[in-house]
N, C-alpha and C positions, 0 to 999 in steps of 0.2 A: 495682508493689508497694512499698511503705513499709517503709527498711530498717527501722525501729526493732523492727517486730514480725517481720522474717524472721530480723534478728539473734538475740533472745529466744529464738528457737525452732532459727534454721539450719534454715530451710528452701527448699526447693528450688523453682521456679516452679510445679510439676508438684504437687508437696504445696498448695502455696495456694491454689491451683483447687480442689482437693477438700474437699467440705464435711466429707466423715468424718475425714480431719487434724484441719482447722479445730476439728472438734469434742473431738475427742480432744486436743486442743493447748490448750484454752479455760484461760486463766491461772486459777489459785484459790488463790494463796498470796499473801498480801503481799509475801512474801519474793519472788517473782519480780520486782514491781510495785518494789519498793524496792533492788535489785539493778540494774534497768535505769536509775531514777533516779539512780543511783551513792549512795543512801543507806544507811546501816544499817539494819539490821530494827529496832532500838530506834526510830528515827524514824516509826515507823509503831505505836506502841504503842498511841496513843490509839485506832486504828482497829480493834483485833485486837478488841474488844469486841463493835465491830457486825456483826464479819465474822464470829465467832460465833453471833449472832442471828441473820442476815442472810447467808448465804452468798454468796463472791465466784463469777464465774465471766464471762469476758470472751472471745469469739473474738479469737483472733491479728488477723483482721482488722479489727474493733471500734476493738480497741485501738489498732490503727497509724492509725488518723484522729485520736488526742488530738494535740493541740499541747502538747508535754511544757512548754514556755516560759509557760504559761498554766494559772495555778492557778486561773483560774474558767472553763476551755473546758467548754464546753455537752456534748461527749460525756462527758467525764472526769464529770462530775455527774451524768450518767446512770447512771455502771456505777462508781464509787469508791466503796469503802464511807464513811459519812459519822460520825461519832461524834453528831453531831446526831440520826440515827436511833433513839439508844437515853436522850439526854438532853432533845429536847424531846418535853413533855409531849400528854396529848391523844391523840385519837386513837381507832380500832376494829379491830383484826385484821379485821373481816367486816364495816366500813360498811354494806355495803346486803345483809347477810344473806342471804348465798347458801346458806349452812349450813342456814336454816330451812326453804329452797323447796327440797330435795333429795327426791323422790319417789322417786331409786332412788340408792345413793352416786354423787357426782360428779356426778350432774346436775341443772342448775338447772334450774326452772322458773317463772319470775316474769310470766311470760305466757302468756293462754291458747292461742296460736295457733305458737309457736316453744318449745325445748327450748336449750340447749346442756351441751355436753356436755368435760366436764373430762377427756382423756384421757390427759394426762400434767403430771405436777408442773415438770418438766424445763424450763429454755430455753436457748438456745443461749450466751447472755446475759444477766444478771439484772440487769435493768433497776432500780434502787434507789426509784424512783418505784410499784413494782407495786401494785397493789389485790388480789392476791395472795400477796404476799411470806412471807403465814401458810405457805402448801404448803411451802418452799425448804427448810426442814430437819427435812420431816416425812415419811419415806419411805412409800412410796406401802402400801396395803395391799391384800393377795392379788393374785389375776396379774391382769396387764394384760383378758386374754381375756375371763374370768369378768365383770372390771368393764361389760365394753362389752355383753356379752351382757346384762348384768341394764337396763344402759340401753336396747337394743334392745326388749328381752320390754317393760317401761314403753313406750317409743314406740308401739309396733305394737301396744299393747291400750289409745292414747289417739288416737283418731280425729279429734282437735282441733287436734293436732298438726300443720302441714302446715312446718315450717322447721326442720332441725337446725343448730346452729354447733356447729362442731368446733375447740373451744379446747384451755387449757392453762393453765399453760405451755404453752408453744409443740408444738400440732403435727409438724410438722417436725422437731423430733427425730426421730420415727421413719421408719424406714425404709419405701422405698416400700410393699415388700409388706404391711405391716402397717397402712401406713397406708391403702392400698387395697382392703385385709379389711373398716375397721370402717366408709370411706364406702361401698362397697359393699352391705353390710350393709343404714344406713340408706337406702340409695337403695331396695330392693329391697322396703322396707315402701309398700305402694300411697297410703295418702295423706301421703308425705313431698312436698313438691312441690319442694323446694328445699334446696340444700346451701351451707354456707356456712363459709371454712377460717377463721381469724382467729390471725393468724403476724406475727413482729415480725423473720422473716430473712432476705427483701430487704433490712432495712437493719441486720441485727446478720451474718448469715453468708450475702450473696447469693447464694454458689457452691452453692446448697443447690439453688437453680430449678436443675436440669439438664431436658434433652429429655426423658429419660425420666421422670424426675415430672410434665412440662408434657403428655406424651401420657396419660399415665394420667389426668390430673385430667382431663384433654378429656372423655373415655369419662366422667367422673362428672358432666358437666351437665345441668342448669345450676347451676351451679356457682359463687360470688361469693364474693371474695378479699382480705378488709380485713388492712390492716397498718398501721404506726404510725410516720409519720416525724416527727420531731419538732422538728428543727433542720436547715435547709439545707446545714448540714456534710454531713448524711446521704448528701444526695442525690450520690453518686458515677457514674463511669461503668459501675460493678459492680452498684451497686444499680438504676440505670437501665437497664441490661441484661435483668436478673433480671424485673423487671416487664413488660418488652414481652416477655420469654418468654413471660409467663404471658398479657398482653394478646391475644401472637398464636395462643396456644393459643382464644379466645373465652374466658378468664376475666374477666371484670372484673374491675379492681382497687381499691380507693376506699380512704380512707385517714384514719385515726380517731388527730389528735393531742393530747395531753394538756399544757395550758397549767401550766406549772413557772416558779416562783421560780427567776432567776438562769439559765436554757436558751433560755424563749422566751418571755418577758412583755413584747414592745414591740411596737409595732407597726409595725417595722420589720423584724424579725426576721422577725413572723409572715407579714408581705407577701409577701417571699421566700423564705420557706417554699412557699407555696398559688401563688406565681406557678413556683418551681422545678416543684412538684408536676403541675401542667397541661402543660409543657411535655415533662413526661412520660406525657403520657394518665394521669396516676393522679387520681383524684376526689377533691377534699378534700371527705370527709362530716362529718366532726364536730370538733370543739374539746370539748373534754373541760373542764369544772372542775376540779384533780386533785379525788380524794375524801379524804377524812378518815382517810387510814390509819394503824394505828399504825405509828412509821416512817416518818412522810412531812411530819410539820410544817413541814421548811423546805423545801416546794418550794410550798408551797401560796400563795397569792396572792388577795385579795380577789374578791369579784363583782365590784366597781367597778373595779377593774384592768381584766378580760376584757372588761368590756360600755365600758371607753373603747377597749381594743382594736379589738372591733368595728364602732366608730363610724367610728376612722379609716380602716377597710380596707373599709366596707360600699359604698361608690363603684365598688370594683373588680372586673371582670367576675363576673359572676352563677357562672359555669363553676368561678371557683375560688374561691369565698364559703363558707366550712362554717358548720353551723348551731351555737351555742355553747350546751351544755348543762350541767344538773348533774345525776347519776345519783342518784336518791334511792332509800332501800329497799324489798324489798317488790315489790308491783305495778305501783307508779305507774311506775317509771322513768324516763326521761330530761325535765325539765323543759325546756323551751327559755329562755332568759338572755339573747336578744339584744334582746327590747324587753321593759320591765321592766311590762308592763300591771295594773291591778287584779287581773285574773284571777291570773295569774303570782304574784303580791307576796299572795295570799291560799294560792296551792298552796304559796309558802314557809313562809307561819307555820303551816301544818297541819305540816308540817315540824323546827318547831323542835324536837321531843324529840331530832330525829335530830343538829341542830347542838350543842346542848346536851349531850348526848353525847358524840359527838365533836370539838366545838371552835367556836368560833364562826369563821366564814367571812371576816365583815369586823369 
């Protein structure tokens, strides 16, 4: 354990293990964050803006992986509120309009054959890159229950339906039993055929994977388990842990990261990323474009940034190559980016309202 965040907090071996500490402990004042840096809370003024737009929230254990000596460490830019979030321009709370394809609240549906399903605004971790960042300070509306039921009654009267994702915010926040209620649920509709978690706390609060979560998901398969590592910092003995819990439970695990200005834009970086990732049976599936979010302009990074990424890394075993895409809005979804073919370079300019919108790319 990492004194910097047992000190923070004083806590005990026995507490750090535990995800509901962890969670309960999740830093959200600047003032803690500026206190451990031995600075004044004045020194953090500039940031109180976006941390109002923008809510902080960092696990203990997140946090003790920043290299405090390093004012551009790749996790510190993941989870530091940035003043850049509320001054560069540009941008869409709802890029690819999830708001529009909602057929029951909180659930999308931008495909005819899969659903996902938003059951908590919550994450363990707020990720300052999110494509959701609109939820974070907009509490949730009527009970949990009601929501997931009105999703359910929609799923089980569209026969079209055969994939739930069970997103977020994160999942995992909630507690097993409830989270066991609402996969449950969808499993028990006859033409769901497959379930699918999509959680970022292997690598924000791994002590979350315990046995008893890893036997309950068992009982819910088939069951596939995408998470988001993003930086080779990530990969810890905690987080590689966490994952072959889940591995050795028969979940897959595969792993959807998101290419960021100044985190993981080289391709050196990224190598070591998808070579750490395999050595841990986790699948690198996808390379994300970031998206256009409002709040997200400076992490975003040209096309021709990613696709010379993938040039230099497309050599390297097949096993841990992901496919590098840009999530566009709507139907279409995920464009693939890695060869820039006529086809491709014609599905972009159908496109351009959505860049012109929100920003141009390159």
């Amino acid at each position: 354990m990492n004194n910097k965040a047992s000190l923070l907090h004083n806590a005990s071996r026995r507490d750090w293990r535990n995800w509901q500490w962890q969670f309960r402990n999740r830093i959200t004042k600047l003032e803690d964050i500026a206190s451990f840096y031995g600075r004044k809370a004045t020194a953090w003024e500039n940031l109180k803006k976006a941390a109002a737009i923008y809510p902080l929230a960092i696990t203990p254990y997140y946090f003790s992986l920043i290299n405090e000596d390093n004012e551009n460490d790749p996790i510190r830019s993941q989870c530091f509120p940035d003043e850049r979030e509320i001054t560069f321009a540009g941008g869409s709370a709802d890029p690819l309009l999830e708001d529009s394809y909602m057929p029951a609240p909180k659930l999308v549906r931008r495909y005819p054959d899969r659903a996902l399903a938003i059951v908590t605004e919550t994450c363990a971790t707020y990720c300052r890159h999110c494509n959701r960042k609109r939820y974070w300070s907009v509490p949730a509306s009527g009970k949990l229950q009601k929501r997931i039921q009105r999703m359910i009654n929609y799923v089980a009267a569209t026969p079209q339906i055969r994939e739930v994702i069970i997103s977020g915010g994160d999942p995992l926040t909630l507690g097993d039993p409830v989270l066991e209620s609402l996969l449950k649920s969808f499993r028990a509709i006859p033409h769901v055929e497959i379930l699918r978690l999509g959680s970022r706390v292997p690598v924000t609060m791994p002590m979350r994977i315990t046995k008893d979560l890893c036997r309950m998901l068992k009982r819910c398969r088939p069951l596939w388990f995408n998470t988001q590592f993003n930086h080779p910092a990530e990969i810890t003995s905690e987080s590689a842990r966490a994952c072959n819990m889940l591995l050795e439970a028969g979940i897959p695990v595969s792993n959807q990261s998101v290419l960021l200005k100044g985190v993981n834009d080289s391709a050196s970086v990224i190598r070591d990323l998808l070579y750490s990732l395999q050595k841990i049976s986790v699948r690198p599936y996808y390379l994300f474009h970031c998206d256009p979010v409002k709040g997200c302009a400076h992490f975003r990074t040209g096309i021709a940034k990613g696709l010379t990424i993938m040039k230099k890394i497309r050599r390297q075993s097949g096993l841990s190559l992901p496919q590098y895409v840009l999530d566009v809005p709507g139907e279409e979804g995920k464009l693939p980016l890695t060869a820039i073919s006529r086809t491709a370079q014609n599905d972009l300019k159908k496109f351009q309202y959505f860049f012109d919108k929100c920003g141009q790319i390159d």
